[in-house]
N, CA, C and O atoms as a Tripos MOL2 file, in Angstrom:
@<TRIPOS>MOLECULE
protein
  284   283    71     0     0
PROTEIN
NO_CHARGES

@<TRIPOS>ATOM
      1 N           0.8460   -1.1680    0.0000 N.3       1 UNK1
      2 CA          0.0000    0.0000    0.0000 C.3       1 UNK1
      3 C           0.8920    1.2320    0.0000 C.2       1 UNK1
      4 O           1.9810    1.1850    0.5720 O.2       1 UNK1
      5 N           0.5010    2.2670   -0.5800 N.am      2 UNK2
      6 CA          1.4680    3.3800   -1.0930 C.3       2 UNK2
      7 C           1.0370    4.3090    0.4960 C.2       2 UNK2
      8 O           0.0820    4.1950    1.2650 O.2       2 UNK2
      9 N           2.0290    5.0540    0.4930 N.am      3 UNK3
     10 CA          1.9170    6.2770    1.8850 C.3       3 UNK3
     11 C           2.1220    7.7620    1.1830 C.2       3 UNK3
     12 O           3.0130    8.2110    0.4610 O.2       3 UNK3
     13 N           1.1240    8.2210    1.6190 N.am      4 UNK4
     14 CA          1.3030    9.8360    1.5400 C.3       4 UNK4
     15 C           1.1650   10.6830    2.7400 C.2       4 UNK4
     16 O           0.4860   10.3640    3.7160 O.2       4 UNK4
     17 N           1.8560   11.8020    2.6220 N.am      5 UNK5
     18 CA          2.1220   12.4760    4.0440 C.3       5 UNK5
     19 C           1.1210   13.7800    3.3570 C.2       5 UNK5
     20 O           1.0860   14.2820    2.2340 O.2       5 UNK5
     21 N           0.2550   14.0670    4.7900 N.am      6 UNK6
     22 CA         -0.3700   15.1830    4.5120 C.3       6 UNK6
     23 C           0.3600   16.0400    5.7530 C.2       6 UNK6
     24 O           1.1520   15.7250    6.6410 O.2       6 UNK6
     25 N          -0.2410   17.1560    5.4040 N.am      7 UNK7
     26 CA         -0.0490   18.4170    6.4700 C.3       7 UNK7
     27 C          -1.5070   18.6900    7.3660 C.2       7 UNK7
     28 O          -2.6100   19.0990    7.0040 O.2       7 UNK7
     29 N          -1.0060   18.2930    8.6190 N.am      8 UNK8
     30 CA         -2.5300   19.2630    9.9120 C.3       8 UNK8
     31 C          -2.0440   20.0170   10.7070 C.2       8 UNK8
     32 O          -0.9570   19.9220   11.2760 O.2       8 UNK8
     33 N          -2.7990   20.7810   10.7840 N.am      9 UNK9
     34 CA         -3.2890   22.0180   11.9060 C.3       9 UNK9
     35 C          -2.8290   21.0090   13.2150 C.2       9 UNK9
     36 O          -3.1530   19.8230   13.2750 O.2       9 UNK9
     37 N          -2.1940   21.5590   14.0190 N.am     10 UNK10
     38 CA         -2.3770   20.8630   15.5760 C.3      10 UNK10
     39 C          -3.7790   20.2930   16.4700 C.2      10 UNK10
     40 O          -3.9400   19.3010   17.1810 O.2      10 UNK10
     41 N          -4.4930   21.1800   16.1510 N.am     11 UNK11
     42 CA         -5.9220   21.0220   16.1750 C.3      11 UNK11
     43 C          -6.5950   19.7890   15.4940 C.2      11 UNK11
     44 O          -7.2060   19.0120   16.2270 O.2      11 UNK11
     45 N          -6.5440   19.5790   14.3440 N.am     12 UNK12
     46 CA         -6.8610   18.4850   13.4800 C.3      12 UNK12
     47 C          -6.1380   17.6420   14.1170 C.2      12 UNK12
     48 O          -6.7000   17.3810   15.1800 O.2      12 UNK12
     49 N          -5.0060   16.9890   13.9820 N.am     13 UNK13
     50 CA         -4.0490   15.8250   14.5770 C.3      13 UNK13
     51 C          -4.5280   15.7190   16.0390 C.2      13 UNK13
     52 O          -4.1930   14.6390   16.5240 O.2      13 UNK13
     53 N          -5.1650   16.4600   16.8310 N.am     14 UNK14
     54 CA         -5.3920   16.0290   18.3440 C.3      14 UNK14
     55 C          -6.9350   15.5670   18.2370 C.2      14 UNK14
     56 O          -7.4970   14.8730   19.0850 O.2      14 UNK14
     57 N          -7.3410   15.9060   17.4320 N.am     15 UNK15
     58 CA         -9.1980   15.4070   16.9720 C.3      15 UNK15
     59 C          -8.7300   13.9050   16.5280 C.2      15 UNK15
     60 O          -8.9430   12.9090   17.2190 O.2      15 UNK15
     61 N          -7.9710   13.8980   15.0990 N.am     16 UNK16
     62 CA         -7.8560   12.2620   14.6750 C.3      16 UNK16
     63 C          -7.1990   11.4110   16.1590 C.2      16 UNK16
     64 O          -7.7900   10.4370   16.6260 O.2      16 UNK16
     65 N          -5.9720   11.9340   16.7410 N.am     17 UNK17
     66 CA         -5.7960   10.9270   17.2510 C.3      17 UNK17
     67 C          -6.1870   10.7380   18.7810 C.2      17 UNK17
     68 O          -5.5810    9.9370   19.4930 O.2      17 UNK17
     69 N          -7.5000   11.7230   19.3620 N.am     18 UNK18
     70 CA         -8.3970   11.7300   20.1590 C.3      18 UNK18
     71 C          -9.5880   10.3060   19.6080 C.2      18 UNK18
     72 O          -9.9930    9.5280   20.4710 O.2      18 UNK18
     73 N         -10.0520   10.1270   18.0410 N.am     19 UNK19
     74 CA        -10.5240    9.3560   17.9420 C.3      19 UNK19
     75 C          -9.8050    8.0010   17.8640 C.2      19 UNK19
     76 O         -10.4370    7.0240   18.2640 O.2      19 UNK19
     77 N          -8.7120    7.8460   17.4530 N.am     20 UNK20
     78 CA         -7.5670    7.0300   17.1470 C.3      20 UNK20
     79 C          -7.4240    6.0600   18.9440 C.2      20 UNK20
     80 O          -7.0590    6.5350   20.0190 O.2      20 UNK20
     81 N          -7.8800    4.6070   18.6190 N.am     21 UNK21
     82 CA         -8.0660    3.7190   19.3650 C.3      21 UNK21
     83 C          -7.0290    2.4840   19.4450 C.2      21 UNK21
     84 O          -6.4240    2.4080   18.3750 O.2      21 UNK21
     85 N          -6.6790    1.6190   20.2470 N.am     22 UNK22
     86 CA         -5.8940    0.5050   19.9240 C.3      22 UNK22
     87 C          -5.0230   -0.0940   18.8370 C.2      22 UNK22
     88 O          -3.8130    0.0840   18.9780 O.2      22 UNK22
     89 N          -5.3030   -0.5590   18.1130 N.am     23 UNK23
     90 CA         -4.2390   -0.8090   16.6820 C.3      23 UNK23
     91 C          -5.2700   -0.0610   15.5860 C.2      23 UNK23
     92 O          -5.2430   -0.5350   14.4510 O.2      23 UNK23
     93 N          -6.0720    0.9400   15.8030 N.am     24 UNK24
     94 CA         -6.4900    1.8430   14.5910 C.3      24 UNK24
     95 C          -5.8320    2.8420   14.3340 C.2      24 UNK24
     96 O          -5.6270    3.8210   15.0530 O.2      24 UNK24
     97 N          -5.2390    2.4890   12.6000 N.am     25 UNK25
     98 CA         -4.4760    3.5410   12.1990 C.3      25 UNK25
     99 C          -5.2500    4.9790   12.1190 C.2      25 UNK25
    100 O          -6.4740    5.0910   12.1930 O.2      25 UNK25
    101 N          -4.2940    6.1040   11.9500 N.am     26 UNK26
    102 CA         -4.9530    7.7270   11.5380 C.3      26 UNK26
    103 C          -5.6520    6.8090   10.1880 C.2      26 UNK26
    104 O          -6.8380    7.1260   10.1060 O.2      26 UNK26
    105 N          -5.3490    5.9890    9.3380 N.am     27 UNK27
    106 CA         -6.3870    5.9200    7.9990 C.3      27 UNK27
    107 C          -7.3180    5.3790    8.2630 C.2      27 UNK27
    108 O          -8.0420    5.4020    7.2680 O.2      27 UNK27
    109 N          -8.0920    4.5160    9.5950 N.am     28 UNK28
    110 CA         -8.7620    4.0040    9.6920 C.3      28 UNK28
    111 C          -9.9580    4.8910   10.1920 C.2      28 UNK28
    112 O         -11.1720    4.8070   10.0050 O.2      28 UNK28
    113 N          -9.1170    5.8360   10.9490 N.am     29 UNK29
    114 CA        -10.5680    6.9520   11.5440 C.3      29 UNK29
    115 C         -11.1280    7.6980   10.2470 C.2      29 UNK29
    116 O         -12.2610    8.0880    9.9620 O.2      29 UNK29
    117 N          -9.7150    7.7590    9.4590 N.am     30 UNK30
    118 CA        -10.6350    8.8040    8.3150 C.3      30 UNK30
    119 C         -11.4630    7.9680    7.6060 C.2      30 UNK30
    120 O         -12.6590    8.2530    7.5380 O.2      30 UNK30
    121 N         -11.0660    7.0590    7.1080 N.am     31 UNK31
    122 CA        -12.0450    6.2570    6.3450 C.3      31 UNK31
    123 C         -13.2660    5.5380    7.3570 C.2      31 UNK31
    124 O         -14.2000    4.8600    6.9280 O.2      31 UNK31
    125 N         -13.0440    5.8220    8.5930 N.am     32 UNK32
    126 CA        -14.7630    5.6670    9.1450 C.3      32 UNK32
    127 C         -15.4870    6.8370    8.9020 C.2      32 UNK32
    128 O         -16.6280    6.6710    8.4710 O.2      32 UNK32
    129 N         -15.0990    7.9710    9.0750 N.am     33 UNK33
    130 CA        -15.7880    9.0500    8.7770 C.3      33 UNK33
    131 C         -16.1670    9.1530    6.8370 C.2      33 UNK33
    132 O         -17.0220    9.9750    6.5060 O.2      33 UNK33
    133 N         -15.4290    8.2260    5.6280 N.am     34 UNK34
    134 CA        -16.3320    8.0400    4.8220 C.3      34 UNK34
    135 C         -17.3890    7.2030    4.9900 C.2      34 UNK34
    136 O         -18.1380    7.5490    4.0760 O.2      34 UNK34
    137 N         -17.8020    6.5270    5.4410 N.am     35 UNK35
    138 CA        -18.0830    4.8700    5.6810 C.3      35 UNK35
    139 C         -19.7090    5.5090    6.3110 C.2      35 UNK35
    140 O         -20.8130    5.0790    5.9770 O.2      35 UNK35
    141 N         -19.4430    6.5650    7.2300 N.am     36 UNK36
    142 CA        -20.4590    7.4160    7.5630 C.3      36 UNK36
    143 C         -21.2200    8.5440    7.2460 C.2      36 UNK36
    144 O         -22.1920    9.0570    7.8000 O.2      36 UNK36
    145 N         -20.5790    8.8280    6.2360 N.am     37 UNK37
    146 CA        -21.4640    9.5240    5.1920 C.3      37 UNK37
    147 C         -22.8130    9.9030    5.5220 C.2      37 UNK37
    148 O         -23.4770    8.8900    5.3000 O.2      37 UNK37
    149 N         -23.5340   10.7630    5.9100 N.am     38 UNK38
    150 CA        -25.1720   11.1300    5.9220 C.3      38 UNK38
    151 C         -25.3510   11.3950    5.3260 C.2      38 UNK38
    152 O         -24.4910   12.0120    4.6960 O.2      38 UNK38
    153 N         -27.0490   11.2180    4.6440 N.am     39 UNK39
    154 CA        -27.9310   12.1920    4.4130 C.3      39 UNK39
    155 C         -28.7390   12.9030    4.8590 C.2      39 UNK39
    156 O         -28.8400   12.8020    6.0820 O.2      39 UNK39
    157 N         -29.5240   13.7570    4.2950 N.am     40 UNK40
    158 CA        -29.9520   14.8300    5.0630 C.3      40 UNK40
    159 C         -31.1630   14.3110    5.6660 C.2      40 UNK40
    160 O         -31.6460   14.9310    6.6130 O.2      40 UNK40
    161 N         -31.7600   13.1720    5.2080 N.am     41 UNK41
    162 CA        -32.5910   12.5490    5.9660 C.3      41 UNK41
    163 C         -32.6170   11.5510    6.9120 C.2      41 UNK41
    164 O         -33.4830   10.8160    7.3840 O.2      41 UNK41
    165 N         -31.1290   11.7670    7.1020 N.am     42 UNK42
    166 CA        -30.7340   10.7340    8.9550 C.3      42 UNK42
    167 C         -30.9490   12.2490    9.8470 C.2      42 UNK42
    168 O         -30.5060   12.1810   10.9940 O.2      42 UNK42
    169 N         -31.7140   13.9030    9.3700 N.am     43 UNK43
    170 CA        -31.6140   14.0690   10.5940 C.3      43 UNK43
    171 C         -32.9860   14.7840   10.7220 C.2      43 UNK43
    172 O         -33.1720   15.8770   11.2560 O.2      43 UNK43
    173 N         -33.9540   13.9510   10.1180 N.am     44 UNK44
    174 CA        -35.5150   13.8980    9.5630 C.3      44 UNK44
    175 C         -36.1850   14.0740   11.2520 C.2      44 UNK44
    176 O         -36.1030   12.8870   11.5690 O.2      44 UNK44
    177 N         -36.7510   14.7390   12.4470 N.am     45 UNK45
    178 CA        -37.2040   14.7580   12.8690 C.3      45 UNK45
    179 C         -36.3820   14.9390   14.1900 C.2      45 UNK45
    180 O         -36.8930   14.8750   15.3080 O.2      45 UNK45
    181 N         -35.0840   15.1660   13.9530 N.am     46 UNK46
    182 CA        -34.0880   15.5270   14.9030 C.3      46 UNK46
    183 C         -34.5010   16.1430   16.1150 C.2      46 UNK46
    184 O         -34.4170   15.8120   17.2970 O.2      46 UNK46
    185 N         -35.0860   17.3700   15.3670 N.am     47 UNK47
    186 CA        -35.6390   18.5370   16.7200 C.3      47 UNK47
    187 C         -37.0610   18.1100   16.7600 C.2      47 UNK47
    188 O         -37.7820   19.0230   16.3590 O.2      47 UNK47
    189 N         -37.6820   17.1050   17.0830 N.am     48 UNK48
    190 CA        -38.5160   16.5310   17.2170 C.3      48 UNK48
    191 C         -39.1000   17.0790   18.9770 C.2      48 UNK48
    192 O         -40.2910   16.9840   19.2720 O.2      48 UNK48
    193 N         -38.4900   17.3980   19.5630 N.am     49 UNK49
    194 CA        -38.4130   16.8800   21.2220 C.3      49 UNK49
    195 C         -37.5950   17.7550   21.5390 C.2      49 UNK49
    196 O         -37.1550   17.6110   22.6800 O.2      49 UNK49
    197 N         -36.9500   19.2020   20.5940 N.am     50 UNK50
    198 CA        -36.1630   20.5640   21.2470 C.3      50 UNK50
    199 C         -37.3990   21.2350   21.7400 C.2      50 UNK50
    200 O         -38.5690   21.1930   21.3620 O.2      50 UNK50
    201 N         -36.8290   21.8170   22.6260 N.am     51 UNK51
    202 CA        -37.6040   23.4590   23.2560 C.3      51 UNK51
    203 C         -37.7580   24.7060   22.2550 C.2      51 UNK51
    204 O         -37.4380   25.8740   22.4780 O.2      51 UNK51
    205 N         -38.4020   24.0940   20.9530 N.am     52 UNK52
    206 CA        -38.9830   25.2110   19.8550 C.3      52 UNK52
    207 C         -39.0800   26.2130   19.8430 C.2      52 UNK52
    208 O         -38.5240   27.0300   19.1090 O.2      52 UNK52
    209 N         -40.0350   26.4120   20.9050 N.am     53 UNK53
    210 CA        -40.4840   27.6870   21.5700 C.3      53 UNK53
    211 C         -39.4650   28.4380   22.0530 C.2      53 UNK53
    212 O         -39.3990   29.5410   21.5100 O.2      53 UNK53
    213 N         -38.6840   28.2370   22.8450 N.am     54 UNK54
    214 CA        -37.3630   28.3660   23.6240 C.3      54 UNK54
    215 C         -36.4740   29.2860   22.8600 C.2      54 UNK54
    216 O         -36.1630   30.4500   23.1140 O.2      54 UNK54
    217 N         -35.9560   28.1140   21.3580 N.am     55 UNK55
    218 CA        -35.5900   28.8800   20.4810 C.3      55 UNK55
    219 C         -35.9350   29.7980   19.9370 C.2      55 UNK55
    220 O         -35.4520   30.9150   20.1220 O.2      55 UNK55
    221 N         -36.8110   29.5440   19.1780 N.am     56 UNK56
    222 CA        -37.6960   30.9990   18.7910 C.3      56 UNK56
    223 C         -37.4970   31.8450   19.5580 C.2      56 UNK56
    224 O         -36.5690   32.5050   19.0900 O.2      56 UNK56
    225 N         -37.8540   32.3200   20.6380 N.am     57 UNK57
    226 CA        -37.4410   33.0590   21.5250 C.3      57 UNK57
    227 C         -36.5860   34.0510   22.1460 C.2      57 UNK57
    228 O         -36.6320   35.0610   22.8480 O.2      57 UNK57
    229 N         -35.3580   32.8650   21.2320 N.am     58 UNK58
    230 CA        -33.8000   33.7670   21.5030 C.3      58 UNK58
    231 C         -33.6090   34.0600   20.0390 C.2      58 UNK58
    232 O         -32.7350   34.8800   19.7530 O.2      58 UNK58
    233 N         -34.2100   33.5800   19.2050 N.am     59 UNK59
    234 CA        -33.5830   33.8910   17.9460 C.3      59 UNK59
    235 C         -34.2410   34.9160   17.8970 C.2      59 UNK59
    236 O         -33.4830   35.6670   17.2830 O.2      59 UNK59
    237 N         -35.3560   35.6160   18.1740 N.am     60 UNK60
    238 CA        -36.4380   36.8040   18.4580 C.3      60 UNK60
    239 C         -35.5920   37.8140   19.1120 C.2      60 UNK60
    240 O         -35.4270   38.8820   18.5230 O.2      60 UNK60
    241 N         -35.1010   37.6380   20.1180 N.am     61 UNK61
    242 CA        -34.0470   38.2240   20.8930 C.3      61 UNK61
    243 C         -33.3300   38.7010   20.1810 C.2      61 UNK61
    244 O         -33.4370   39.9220   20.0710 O.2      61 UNK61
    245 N         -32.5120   38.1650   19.5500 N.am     62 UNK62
    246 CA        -30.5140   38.3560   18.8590 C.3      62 UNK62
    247 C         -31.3550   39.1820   17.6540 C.2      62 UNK62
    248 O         -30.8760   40.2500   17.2710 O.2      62 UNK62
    249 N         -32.5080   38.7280   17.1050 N.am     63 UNK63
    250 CA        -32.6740   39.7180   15.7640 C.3      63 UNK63
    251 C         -33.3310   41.1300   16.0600 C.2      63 UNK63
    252 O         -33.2520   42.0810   15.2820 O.2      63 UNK63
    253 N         -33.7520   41.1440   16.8420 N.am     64 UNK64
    254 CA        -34.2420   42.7050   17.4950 C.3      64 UNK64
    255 C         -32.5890   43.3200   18.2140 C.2      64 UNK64
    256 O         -32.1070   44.4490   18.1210 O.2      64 UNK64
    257 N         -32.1000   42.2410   18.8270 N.am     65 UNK65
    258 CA        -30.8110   43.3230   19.1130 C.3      65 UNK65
    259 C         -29.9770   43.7130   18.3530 C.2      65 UNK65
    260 O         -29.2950   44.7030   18.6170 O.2      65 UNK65
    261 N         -29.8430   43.0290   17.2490 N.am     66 UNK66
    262 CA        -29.2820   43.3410   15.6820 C.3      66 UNK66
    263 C         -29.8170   44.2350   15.2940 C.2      66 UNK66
    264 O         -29.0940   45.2310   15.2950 O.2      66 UNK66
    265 N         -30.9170   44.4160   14.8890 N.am     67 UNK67
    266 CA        -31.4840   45.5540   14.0380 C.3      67 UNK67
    267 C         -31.6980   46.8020   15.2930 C.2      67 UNK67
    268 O         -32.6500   47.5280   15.0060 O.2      67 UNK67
    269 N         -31.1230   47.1240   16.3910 N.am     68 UNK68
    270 CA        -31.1990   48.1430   17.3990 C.3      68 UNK68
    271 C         -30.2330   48.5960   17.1860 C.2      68 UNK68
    272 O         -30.1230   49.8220   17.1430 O.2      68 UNK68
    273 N         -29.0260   47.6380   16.9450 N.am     69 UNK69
    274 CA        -27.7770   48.5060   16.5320 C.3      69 UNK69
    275 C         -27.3170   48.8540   15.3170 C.2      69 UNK69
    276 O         -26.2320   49.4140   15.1610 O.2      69 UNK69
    277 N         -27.9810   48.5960   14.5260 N.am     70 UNK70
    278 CA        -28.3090   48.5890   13.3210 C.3      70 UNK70
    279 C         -28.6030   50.0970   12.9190 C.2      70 UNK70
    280 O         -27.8890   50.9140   12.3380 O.2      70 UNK70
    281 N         -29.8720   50.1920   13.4160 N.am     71 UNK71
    282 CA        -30.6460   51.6680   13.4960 C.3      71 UNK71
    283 C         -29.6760   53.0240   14.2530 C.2      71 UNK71
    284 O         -30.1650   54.1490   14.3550 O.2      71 UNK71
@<TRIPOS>BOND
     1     1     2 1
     2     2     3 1
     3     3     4 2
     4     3     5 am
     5     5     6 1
     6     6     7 1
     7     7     8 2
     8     7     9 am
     9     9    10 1
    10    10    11 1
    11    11    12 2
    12    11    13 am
    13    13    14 1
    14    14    15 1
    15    15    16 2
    16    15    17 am
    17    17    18 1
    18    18    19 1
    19    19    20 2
    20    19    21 am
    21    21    22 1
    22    22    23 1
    23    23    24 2
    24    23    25 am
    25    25    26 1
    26    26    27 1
    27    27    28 2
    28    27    29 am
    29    29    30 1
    30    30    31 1
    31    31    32 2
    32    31    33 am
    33    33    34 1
    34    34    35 1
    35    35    36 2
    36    35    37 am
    37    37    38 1
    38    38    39 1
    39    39    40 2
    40    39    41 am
    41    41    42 1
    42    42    43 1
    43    43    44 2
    44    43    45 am
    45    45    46 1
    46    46    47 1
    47    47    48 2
    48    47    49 am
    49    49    50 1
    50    50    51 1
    51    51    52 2
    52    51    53 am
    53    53    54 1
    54    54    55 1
    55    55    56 2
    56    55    57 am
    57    57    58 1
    58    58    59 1
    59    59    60 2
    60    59    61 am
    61    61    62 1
    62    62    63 1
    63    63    64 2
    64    63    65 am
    65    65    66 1
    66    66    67 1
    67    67    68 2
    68    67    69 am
    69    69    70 1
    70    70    71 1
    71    71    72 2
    72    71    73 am
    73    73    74 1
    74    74    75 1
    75    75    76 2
    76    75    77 am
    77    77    78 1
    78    78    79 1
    79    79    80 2
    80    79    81 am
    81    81    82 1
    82    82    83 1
    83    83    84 2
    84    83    85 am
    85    85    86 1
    86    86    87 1
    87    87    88 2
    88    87    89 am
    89    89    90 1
    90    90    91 1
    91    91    92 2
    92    91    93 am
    93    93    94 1
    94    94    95 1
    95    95    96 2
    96    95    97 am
    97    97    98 1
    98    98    99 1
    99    99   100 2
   100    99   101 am
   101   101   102 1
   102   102   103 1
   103   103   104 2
   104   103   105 am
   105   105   106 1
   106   106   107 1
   107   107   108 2
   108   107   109 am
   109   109   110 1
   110   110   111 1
   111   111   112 2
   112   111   113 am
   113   113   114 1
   114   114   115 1
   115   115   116 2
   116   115   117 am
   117   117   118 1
   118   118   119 1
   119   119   120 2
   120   119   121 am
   121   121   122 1
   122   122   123 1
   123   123   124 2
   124   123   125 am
   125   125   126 1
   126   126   127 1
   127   127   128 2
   128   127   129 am
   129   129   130 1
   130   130   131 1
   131   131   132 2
   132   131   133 am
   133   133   134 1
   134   134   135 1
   135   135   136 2
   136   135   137 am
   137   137   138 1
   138   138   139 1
   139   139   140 2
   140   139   141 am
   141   141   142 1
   142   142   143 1
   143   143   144 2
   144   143   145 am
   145   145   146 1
   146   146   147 1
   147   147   148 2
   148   147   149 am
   149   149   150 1
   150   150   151 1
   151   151   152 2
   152   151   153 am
   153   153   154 1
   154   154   155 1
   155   155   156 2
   156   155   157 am
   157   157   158 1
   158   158   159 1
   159   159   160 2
   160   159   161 am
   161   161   162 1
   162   162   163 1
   163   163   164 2
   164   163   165 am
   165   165   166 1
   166   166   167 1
   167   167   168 2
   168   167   169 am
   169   169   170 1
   170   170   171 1
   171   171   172 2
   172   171   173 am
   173   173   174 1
   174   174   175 1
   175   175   176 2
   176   175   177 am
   177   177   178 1
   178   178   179 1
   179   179   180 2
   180   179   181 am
   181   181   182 1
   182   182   183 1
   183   183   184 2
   184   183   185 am
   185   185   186 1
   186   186   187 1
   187   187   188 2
   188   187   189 am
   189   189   190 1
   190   190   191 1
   191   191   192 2
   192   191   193 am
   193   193   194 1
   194   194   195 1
   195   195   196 2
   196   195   197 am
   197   197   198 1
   198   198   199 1
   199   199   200 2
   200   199   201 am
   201   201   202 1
   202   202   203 1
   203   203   204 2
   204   203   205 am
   205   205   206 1
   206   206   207 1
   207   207   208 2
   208   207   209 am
   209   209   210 1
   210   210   211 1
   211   211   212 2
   212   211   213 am
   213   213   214 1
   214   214   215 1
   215   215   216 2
   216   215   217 am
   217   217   218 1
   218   218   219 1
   219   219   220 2
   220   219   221 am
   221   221   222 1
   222   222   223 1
   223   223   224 2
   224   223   225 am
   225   225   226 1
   226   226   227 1
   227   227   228 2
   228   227   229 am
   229   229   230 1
   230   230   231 1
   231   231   232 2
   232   231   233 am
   233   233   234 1
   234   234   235 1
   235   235   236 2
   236   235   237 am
   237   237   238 1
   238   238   239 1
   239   239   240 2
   240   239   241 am
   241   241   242 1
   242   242   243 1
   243   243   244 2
   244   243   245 am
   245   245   246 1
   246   246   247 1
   247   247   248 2
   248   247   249 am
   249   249   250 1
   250   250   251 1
   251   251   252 2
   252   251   253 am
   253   253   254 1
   254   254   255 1
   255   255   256 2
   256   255   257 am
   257   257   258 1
   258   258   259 1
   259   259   260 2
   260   259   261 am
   261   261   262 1
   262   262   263 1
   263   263   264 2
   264   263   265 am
   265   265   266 1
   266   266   267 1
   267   267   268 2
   268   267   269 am
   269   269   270 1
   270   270   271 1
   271   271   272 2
   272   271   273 am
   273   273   274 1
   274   274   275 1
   275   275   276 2
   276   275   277 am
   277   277   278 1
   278   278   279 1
   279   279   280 2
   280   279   281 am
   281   281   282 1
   282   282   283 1
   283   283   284 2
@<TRIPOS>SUBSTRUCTURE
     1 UNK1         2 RESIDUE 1 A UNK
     2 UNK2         6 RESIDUE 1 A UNK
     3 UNK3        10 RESIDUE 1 A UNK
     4 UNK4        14 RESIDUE 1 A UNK
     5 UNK5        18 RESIDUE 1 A UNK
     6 UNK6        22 RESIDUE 1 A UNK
     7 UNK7        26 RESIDUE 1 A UNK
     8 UNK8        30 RESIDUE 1 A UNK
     9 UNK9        34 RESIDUE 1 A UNK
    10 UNK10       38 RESIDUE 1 A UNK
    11 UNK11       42 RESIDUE 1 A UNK
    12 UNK12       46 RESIDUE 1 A UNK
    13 UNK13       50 RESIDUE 1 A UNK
    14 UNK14       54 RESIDUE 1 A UNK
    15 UNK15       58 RESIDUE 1 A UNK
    16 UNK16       62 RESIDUE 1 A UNK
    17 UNK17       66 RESIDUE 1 A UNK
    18 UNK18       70 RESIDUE 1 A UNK
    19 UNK19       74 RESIDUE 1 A UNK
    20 UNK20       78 RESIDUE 1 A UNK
    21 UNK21       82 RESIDUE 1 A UNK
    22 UNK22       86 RESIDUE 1 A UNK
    23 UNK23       90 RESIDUE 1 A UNK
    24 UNK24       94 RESIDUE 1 A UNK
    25 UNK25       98 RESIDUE 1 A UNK
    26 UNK26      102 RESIDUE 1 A UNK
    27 UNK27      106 RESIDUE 1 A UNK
    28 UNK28      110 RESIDUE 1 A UNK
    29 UNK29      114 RESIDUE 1 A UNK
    30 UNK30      118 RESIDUE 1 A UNK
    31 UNK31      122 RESIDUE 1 A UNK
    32 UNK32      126 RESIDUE 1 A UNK
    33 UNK33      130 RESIDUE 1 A UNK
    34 UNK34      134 RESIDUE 1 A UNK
    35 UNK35      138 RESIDUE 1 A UNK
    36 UNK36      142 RESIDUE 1 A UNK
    37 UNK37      146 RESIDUE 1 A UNK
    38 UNK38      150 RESIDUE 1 A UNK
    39 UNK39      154 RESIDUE 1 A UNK
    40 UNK40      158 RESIDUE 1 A UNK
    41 UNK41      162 RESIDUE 1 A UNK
    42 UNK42      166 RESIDUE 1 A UNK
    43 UNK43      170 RESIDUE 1 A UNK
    44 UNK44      174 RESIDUE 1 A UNK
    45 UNK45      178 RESIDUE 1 A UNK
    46 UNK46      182 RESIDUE 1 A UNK
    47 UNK47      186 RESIDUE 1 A UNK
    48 UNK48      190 RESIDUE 1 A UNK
    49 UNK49      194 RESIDUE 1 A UNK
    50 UNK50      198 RESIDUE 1 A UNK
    51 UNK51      202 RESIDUE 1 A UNK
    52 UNK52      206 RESIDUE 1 A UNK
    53 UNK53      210 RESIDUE 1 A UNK
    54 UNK54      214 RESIDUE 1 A UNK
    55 UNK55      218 RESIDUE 1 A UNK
    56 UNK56      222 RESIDUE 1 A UNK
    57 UNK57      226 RESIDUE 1 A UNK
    58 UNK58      230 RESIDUE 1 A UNK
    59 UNK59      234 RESIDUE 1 A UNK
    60 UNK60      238 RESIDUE 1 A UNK
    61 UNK61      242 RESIDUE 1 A UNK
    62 UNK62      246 RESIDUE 1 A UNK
    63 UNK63      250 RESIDUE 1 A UNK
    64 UNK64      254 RESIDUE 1 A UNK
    65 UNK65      258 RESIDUE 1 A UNK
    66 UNK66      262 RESIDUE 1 A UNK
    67 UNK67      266 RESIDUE 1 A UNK
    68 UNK68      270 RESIDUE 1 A UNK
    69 UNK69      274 RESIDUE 1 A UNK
    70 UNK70      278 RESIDUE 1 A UNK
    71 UNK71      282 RESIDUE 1 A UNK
């Protein structure tokens, strides 16, 4: 199998090898993250059971305080 060297952020390299387990290589985490692939309908009813209202609420909030400083 051929090797190529990429370049990461410090940040990136402490994420892969935060997921990076027992004899799993760095290629094995990335290629789980193809393997997992979504669509947009694995997240079909997600906020099913959020505090809607709640939100609304604050998003009501932040856009009136936007347009105050705005004005």
């Amino acid at each position: 199998m051929a090797s190529i060297n990429v370049s990461l952020k410090r940040e990136a390299y402490a994420f892969l090898r935060s997921l990076k387990s027992g004899n799993k290589s760095f290629s094995d985490v990335i290629l789980d993250f193809k393997e997992r692939r979504r669509s947009v309908l694995d997240f079909f009813g997600i906020l099913k059971n959020a505090e809607l209202n709640e939100k609304e609420a604050v998003m009501r909030d932040f856009r009136a305080s936007v347009n105050k400083r705005l004005q």
